[in-house]
C-alpha positions as CSV (number, residue, x, y, z in Angstrom):
1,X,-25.8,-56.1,70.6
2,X,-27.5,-54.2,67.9
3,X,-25.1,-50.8,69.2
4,X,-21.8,-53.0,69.1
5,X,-22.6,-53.9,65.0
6,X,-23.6,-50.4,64.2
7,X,-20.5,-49.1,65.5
8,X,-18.2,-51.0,63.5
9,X,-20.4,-50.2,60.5
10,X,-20.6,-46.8,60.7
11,X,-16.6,-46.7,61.3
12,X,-16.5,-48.5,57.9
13,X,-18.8,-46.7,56.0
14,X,-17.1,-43.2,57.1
15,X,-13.8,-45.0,55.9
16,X,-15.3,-46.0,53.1
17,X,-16.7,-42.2,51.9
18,X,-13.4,-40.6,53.0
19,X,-11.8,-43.2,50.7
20,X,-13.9,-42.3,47.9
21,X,-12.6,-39.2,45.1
22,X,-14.2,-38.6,42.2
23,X,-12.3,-36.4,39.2
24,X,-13.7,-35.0,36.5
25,X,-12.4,-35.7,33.0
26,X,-9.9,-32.7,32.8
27,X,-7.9,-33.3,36.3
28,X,-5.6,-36.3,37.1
29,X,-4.4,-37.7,40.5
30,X,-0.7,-38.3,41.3
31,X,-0.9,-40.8,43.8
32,X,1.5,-41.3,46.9
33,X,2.0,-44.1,48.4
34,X,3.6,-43.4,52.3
35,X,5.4,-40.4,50.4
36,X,6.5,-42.2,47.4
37,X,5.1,-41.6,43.7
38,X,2.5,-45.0,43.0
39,X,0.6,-43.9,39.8
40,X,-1.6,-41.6,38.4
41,X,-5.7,-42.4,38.6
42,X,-8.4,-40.5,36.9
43,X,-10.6,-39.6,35.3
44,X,-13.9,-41.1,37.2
45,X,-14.5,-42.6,40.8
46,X,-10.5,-43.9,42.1
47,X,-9.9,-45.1,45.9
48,X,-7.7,-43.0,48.3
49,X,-6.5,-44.7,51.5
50,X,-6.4,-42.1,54.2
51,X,-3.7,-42.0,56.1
52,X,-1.2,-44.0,53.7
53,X,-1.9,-42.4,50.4
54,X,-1.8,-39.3,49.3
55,X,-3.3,-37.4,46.6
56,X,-2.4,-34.2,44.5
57,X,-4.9,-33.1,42.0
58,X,-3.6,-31.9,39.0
59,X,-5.7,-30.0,36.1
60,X,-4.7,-30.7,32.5
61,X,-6.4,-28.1,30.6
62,X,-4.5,-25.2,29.1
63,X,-3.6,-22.5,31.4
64,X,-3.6,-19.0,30.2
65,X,-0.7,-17.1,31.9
66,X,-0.4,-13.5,31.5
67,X,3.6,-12.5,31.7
68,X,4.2,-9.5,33.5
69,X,5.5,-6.1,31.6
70,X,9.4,-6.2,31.0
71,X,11.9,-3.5,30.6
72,X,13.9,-4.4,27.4
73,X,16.7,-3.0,25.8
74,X,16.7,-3.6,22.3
75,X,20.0,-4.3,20.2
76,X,20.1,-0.7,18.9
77,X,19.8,0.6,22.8
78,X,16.3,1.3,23.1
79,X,14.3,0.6,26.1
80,X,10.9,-0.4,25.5
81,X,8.2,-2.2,27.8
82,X,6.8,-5.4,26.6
83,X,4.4,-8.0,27.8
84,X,3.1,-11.3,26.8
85,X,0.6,-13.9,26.9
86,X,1.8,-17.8,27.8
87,X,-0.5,-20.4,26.5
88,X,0.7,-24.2,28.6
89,X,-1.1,-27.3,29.9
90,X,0.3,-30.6,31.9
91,X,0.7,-33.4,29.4
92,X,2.7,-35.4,32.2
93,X,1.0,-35.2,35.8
94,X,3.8,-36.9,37.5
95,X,6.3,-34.8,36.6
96,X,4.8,-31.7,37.4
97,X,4.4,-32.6,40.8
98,X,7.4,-34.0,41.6
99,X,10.4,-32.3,39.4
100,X,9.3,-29.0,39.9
101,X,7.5,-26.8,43.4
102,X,5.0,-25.0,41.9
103,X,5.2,-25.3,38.3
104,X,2.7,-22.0,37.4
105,X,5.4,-19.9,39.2
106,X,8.0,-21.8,37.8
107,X,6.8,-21.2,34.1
108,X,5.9,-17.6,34.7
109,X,9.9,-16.7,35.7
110,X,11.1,-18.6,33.1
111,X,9.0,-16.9,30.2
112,X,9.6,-13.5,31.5
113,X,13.9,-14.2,32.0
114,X,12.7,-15.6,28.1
115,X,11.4,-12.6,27.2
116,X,14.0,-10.3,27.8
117,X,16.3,-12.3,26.6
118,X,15.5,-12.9,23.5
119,X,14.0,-9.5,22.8
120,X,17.1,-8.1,23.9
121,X,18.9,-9.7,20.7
122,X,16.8,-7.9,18.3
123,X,16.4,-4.4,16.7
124,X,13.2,-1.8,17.9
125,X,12.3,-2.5,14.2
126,X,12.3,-5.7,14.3
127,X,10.4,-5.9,17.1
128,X,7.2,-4.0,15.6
129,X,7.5,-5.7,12.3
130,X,8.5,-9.2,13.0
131,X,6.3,-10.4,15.8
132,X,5.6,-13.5,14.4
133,X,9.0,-14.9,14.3
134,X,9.4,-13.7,18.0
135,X,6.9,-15.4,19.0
136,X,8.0,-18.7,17.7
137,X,11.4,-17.8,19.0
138,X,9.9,-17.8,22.7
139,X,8.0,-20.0,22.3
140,X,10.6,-23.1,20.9
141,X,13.0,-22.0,24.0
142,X,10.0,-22.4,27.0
143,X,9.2,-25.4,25.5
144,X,12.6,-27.0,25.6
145,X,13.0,-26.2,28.6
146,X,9.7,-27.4,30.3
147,X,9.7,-30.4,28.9
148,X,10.9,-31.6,31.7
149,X,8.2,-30.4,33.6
150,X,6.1,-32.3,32.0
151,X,4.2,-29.4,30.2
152,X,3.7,-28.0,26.9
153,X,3.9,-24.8,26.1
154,X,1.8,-24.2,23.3
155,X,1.6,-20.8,22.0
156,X,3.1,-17.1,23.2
157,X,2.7,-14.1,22.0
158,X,3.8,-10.3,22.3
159,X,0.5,-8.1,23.5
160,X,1.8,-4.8,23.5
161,X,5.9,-2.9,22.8
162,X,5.1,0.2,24.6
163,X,7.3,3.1,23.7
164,X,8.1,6.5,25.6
165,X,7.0,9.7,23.4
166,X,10.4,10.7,22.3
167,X,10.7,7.7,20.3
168,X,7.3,7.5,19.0
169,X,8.1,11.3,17.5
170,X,11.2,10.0,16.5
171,X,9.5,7.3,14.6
172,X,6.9,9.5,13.2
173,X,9.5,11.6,11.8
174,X,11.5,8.9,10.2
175,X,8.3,7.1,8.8
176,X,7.5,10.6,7.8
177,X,11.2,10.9,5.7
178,X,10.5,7.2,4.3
179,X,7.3,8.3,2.5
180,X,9.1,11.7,1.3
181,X,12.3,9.1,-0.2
182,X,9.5,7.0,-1.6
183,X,8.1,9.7,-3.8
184,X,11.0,11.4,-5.2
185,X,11.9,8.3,-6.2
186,X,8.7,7.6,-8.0
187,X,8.9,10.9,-10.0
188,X,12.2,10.3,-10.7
189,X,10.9,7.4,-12.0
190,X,8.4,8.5,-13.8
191,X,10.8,11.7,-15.4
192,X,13.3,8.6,-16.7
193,X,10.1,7.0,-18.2
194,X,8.9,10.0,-19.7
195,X,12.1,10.7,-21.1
196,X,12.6,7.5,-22.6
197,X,9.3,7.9,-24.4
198,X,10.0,12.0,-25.8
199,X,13.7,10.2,-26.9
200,X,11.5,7.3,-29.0
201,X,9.3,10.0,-30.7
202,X,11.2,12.7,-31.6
203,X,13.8,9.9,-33.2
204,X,10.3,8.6,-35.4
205,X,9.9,12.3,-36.5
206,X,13.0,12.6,-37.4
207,X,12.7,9.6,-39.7
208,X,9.4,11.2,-40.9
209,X,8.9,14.8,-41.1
210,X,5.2,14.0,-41.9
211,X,4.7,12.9,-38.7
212,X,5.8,16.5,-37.4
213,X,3.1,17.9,-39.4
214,X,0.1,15.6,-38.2
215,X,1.6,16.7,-34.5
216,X,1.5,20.3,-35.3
217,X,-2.3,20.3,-36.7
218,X,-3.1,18.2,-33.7
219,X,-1.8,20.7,-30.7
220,X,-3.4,23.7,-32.7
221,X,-6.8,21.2,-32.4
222,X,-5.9,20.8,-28.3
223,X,-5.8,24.7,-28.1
224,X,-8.5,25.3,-30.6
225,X,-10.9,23.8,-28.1
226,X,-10.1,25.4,-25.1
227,X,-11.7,28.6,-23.8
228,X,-8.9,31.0,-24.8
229,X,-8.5,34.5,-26.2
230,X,-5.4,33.1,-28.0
231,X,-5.3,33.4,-32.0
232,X,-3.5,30.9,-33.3
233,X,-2.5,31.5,-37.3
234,X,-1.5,28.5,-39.1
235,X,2.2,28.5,-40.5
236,X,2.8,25.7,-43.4
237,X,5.6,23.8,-42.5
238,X,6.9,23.8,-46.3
239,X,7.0,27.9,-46.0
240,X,9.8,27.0,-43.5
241,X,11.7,25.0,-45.6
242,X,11.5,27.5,-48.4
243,X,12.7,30.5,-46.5
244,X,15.2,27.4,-44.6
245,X,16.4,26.9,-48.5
246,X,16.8,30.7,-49.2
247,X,18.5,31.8,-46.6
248,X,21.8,29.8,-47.2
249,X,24.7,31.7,-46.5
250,X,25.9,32.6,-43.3
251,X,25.1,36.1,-43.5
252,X,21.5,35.8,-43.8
253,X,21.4,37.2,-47.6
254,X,19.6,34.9,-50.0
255,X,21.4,33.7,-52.8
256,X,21.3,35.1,-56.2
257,X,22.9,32.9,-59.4
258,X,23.2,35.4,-62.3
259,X,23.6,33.3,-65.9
260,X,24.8,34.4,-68.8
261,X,22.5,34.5,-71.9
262,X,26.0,33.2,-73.8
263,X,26.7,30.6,-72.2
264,X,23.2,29.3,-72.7
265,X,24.1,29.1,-76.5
């Protein structure tokens, strides 16, 4: 008698432990019932009839997906191999499981067709300088088009443009012809200032021949002070307006106004 109860009991209890899942906080189950979507249980302890339901665990935390290396040609016809990082998680359980097979897979095709593609559209240029905006670019176009998936993509971005060593010389030598164009046209700048400022003094000596003098005295100062064997003899500037007043006439002889003592009376 006591063999027939402990029978049945113990075919209970092994249904009952079979029947028994327990999830942890970051994984959902999509539940079948006799192959058609129920619900979705979880977190905790959830019941699972064997046999008539069925049970697909699915993790919700993000998924770090590394995309593969793609050949790219840019706009300007440069080839160029780039990879990516894919940052996605399951914010719908259900959907995941049913509207898609495998939905890691599925992702990882998508961002790499992604990839190229919207690489493809841009300049080499752009590409090194303007990773930022590619990034969001990628990123706005998976997530549109998971969303029916049921998953998120959250963040992407470019790891590494690898170029072949003809182009990086070829870069070197234009970032090398960049930095030549930015200098001449910094002295030039600085010629046009200096200019500018030689124009605005010598029109203030004009205007004041006193101020010609004080800039005379000063450069014999400059020179006085360095160690030099030059001798430098001071001219006064009004000797050269006397000899400028003598020498008149065009042949270079001074001139001479003889008066007669007559027409003095």
């Amino acid at each position: 008698m006591l063999t027939a109860l402990l029978v049945p009991m113990g075919l209970v209890l092994g249904f009952l432990v079979m029947s028994i899942r327990i999830l942890p906080e970051y994984e959902r189950a999509v539940i079948f019932f006799l192959g058609r979507f129920q619900t979705v249980k979880g977190p905790g302890l959830i019941i699972v009839i064997p046999g008539i339901q069925q049970m697909v665990r699915v993790d919700l935390r993000v998924i770090t997906l590394d995309v593969p290396s793609q050949d790219v040609i840019s706009q300007d016809n440069v080839t160029v191999r780039v990879n990516a990082v894919l940052y996605f998680r399951v914010v719908d359980p259900a959907k995941a499981i049913i509207q898609v097979e495998d939905y890691n897979n599925a992702t990882s095709q998508l961002a790499q067709t992604t990839l190229r593609s919207v690489l493809g559209k841009h300049d080499l240029d752009e590409m090194l300088s303007e990773r930022d905006k590619l990034n969001d670019d990628i990123q706005s176009i998976l997530d549109s088009q998971t969303d029916a998936w049921g998953i998120k993509v959250a963040n992407v971005e470019i790891k590494h443009v690898d170029l072949n060593e003809t182009m990086i010389r070829a870069i070197a030598r234009q970032a090398e012809a960049e930095r030549e164009r930015r200098a001449k046209v910094i002295h030039a700048e600085g010629e046009l200032q200096a200019a500018v400022k030689l124009t605005e003094a010598a029109y203030i000596i004009a205007k004041s021949p006193q101020a010609l003098q004080l800039r005379y005295l000063q450069t014999m100062s400059d020179m006085s002070n360095k160690n030099a064997s030059t001798i430098i003899f001071p001219f006064p500037m009004d000797l050269m307006s006397a000899f400028k007043e003598l020498v008149g006439n065009g042949d270079g002889m001074p001139r001479v106004t003889w008066k007669n003592n007559q027409e003095k009376e």
